[in-house]
Backbone bond lengths (Angstrom), bond angles and torsions (degrees), N, CA, C in turn:
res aa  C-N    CA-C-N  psi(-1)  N-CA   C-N-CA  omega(-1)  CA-C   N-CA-C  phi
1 X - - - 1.452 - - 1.533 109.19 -
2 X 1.430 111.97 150.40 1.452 99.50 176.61 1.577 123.06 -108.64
3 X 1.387 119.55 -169.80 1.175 91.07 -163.65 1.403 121.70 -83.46
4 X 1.232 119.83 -0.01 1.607 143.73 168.95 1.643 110.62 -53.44
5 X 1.470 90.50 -37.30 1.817 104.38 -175.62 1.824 111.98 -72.00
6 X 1.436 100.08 -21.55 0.998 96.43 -159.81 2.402 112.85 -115.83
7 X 1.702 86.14 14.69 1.147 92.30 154.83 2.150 115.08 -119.66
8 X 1.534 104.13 20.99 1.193 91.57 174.12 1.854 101.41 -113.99
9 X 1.339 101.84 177.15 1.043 105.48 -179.11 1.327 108.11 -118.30
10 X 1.713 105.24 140.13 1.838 126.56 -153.44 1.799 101.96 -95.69
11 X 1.741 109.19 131.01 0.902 104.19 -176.34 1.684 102.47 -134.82
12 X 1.062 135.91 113.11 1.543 141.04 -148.82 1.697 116.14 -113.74
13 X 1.291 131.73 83.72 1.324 140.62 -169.53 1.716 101.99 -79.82
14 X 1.343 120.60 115.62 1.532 109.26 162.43 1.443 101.50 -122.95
15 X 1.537 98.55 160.79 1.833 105.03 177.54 2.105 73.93 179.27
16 X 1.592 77.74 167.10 1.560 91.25 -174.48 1.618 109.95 -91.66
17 X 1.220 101.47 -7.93 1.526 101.30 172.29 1.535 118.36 -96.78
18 X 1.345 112.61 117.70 1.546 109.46 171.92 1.510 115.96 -66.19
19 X 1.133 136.86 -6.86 1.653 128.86 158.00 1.287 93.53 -81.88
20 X 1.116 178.12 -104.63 1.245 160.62 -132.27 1.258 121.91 -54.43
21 X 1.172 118.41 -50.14 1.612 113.80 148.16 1.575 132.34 -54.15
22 X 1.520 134.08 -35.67 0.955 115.79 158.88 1.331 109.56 -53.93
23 X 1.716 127.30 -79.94 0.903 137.69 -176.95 1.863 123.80 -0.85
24 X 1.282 90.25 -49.51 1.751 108.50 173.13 1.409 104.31 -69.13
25 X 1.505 111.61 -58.15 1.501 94.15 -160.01 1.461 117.98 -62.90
26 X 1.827 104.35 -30.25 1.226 106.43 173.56 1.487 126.38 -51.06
27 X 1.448 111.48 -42.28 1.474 105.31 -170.96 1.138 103.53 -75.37
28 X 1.535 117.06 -39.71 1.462 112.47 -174.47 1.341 114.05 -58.99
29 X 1.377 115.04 -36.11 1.615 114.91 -178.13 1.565 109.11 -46.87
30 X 1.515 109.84 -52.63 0.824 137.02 -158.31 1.862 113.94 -75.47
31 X 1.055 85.17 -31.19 1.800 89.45 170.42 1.719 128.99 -113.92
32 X 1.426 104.13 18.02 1.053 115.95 -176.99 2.029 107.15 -154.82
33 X 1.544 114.07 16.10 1.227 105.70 145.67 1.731 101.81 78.86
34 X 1.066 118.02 177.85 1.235 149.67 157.42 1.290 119.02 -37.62
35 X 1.468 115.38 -51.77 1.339 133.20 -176.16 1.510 106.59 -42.65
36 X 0.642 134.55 -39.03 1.525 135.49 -166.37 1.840 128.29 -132.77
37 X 1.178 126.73 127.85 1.643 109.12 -167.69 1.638 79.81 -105.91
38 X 1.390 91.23 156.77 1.261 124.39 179.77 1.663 123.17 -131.38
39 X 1.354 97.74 92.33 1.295 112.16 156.00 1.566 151.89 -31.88
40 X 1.669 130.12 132.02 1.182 103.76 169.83 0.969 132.41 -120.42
41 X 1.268 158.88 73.72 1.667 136.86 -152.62 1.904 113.61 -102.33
42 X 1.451 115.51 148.73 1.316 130.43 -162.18 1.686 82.14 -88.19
43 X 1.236 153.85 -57.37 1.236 136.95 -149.04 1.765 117.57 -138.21
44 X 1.349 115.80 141.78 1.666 113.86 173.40 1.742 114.18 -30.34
45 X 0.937 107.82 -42.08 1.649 113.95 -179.59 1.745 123.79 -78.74
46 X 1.185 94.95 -30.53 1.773 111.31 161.13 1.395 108.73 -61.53
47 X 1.121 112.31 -59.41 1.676 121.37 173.23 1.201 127.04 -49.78
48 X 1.497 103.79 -48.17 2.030 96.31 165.47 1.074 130.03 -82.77
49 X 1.563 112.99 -6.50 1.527 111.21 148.51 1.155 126.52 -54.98
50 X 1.658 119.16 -63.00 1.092 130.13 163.74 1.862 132.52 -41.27
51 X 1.173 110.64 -31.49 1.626 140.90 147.90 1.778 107.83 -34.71
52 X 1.743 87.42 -67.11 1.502 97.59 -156.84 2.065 90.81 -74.60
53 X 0.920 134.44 -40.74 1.246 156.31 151.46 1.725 101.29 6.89
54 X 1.636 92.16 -76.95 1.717 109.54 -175.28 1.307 105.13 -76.29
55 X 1.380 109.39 -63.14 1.777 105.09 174.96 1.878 100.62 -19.17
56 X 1.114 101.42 -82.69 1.644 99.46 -164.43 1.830 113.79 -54.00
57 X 0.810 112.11 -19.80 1.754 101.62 161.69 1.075 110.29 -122.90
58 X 1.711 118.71 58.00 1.360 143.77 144.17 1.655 113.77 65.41
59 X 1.492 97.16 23.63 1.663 81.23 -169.88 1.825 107.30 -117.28
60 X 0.962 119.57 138.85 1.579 141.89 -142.88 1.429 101.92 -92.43
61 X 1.138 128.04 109.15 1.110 130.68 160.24 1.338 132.46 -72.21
62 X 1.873 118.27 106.24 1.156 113.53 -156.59 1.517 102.03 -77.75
63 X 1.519 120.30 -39.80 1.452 114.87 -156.23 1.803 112.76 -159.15
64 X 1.477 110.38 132.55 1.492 121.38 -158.39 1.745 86.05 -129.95
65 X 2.031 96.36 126.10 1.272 85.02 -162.29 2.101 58.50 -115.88
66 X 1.625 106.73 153.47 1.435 108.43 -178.56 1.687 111.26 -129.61
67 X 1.164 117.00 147.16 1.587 113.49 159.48 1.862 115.27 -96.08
68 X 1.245 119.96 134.67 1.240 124.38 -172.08 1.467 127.20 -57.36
69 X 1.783 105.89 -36.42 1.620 125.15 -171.40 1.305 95.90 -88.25
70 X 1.234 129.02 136.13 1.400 109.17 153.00 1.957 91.19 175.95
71 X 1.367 99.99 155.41 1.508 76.48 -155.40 1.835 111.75 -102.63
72 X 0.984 115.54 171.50 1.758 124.59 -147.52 1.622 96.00 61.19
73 X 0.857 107.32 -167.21 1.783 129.17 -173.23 1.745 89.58 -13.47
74 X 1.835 108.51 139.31 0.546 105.39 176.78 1.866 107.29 -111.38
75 X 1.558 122.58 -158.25 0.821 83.36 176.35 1.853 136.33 -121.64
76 X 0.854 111.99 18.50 2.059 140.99 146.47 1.849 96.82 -48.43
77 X 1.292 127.61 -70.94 0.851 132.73 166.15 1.853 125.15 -33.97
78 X 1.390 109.14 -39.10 1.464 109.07 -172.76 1.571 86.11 -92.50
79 X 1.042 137.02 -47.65 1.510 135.78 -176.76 1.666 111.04 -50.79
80 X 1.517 97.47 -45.29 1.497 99.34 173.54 1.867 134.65 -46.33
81 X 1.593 94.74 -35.77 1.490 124.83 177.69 1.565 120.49 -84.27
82 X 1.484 89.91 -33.59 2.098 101.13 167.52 1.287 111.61 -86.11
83 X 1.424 124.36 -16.10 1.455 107.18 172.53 1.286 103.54 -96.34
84 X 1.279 129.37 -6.09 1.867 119.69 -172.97 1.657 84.25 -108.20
85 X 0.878 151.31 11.07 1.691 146.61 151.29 1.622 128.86 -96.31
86 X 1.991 93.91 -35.02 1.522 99.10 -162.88 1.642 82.78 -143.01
87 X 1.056 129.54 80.24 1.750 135.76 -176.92 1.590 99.80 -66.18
88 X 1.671 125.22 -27.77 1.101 113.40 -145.78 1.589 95.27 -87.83
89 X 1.555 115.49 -28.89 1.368 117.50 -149.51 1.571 106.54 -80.82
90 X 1.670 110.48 161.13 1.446 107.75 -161.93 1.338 84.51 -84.89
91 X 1.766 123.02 160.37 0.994 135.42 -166.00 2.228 106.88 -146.71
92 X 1.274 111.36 117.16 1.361 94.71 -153.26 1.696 74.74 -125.72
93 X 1.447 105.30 156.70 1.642 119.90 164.42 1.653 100.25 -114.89
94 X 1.696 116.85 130.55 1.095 109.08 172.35 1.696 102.04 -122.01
95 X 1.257 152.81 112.98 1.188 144.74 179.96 1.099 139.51 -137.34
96 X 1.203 156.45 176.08 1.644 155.80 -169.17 1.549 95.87 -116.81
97 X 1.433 113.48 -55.12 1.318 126.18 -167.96 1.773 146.07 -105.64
98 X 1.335 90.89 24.81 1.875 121.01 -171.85 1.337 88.39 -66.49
99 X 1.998 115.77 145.65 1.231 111.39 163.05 1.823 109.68 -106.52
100 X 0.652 157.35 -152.81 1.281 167.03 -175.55 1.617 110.83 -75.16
101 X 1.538 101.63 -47.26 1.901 121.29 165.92 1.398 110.02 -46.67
102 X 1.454 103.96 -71.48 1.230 125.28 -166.92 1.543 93.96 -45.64
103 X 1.107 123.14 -51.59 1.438 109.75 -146.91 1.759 119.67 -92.34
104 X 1.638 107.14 -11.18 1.143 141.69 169.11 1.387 103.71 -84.60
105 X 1.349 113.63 -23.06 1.771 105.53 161.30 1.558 115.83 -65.41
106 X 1.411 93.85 -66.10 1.352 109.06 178.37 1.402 133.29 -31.72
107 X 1.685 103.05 -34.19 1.307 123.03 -171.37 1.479 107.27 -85.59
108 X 0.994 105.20 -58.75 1.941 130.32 168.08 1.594 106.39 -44.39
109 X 1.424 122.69 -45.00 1.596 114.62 -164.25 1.578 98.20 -154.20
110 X 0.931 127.91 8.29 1.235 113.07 139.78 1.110 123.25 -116.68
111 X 1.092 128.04 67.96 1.925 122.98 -171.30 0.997 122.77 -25.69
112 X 1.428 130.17 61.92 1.635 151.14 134.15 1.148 99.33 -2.44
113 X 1.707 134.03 126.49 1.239 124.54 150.71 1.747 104.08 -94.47
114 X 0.778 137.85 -0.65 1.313 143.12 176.39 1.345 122.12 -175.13
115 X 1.742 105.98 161.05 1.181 115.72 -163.36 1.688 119.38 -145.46
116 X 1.791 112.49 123.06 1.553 90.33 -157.83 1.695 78.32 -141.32
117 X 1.944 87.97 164.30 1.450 85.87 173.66 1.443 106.87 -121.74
118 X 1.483 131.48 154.37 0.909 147.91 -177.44 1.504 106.23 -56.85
119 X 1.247 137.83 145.03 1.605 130.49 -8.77 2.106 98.16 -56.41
120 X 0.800 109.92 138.63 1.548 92.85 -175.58 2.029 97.30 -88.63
121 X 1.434 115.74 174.92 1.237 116.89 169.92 1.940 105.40 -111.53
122 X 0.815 128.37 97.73 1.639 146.64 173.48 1.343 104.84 -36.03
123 X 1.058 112.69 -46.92 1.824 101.09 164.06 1.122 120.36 -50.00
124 X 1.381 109.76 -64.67 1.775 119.09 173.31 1.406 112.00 -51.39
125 X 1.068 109.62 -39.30 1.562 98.44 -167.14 1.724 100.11 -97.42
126 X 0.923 126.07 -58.20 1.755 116.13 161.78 1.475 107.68 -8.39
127 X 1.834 119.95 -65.54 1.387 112.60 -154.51 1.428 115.84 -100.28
128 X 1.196 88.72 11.62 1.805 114.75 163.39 1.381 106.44 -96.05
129 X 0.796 120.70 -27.48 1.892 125.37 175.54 1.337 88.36 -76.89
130 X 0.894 125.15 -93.41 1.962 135.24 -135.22 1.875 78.83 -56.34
131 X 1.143 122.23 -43.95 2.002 114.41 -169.43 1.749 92.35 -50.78
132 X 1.148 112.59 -55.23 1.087 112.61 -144.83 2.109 107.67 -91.67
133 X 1.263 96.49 1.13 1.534 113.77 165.29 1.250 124.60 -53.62
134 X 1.667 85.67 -64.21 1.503 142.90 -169.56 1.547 105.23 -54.77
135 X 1.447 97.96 -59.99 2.046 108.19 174.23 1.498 87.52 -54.84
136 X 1.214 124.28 -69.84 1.403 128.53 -152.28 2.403 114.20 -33.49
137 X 1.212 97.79 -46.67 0.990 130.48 -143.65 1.616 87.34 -93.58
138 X 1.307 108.05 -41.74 1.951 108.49 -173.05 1.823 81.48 -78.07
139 X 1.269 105.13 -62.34 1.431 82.98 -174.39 1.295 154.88 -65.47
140 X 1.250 104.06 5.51 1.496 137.85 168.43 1.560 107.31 -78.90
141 X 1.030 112.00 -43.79 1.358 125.64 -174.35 1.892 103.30 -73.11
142 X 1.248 124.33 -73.95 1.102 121.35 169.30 1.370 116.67 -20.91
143 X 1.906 114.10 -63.53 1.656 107.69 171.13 1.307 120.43 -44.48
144 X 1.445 116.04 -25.30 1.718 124.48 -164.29 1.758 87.37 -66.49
145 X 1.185 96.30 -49.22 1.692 105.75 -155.97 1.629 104.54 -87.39
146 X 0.962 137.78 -8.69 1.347 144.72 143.74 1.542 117.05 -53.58
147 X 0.944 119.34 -56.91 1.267 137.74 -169.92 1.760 114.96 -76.04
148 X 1.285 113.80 -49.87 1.603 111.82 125.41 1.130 141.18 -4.65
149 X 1.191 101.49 -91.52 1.786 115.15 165.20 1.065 132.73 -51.50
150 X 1.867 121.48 -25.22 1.047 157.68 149.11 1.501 106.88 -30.31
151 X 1.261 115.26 -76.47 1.374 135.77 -160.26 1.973 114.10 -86.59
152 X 1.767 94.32 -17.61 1.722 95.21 171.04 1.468 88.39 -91.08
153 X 1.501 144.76 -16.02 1.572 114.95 -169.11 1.350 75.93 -77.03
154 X 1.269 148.47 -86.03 1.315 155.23 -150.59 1.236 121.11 -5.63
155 X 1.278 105.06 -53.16 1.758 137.21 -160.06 1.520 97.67 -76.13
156 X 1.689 105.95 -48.39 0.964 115.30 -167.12 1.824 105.59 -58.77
157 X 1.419 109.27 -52.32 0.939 129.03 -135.34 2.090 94.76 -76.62
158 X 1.651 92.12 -7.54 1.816 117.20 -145.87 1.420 85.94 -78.23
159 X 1.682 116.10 -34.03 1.718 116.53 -135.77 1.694 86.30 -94.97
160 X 1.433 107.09 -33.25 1.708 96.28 -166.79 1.661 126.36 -63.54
């Protein structure tokens, strides 16, 4: 990755349909700039490659927007594994075909911050993105600054 890659922030759309994945990246590209590359993967298992991918050249995945149907891993299931690996990252279900289970999984054990159904509306979901960026990013920052403060009591605490 270069080092360009590694001051934006990673946003990873899978569903088994490649018009639904463009579709995303486009708008998202498109409504959120430069700042961020946007990913696509066709299946749950494509994705944790791609996961495991950035993990190892350190780069943080802010946000996995997912479709539920799709076949092997579904997708409650891939959410289930990104929130018990990556708790911090936003995690969205977008779908045509969720049943009531599915989506009470999702909510229950994959900490879903949101939930939409296909055709989605881009307004709504755009200003549900950038809100939920936005948290992402203050709260990242706070740990920065925790962790900080952390390490000057330390120092402090080193000299006496």
């Amino acid at each position: 990755m270069s080092s360009d890659s590694l001051d934006k922030g990673f946003i990873i759309c899978i569903d088994d349909e490649p018009s639904v994945i463009y579709a995303l990246k486009e708008q998202l590209s498109e409504l959120l700039g430069s700042r961020y590359e946007v990913m696509g993967c066709e299946s749950g298992e494509e994705a944790m490659e791609l996961i495991n991918t950035l993990e190892a050249d350190g780069i943080i995945v802010e946000m996995v927007i997912t479709d539920q149907m799709m076949p092997g891993m579904k997708g409650d299931e891939l959410l289930k594994i990104i929130h018990q690996r990556l708790p911090n990252t936003i995690k969205i279900m977008l779908t045509g075909q969720a049943g009531l289970q599915s989506a009470i999984s999702a909510v229950n054990e994959g900490g879903i911050s949101r939930f939409y159904e296909k055709p989605w509306d881009i307004q709504e979901l755009g200003a549900d993105i950038k809100q939920l960026l936005s948290q992402f990013e203050e709260n990242r920052d706070s740990q920065r600054l925790i962790k900080d403060l952390e390490k000057r009591i330390f120092d402090l605490e080193s000299k006496d």
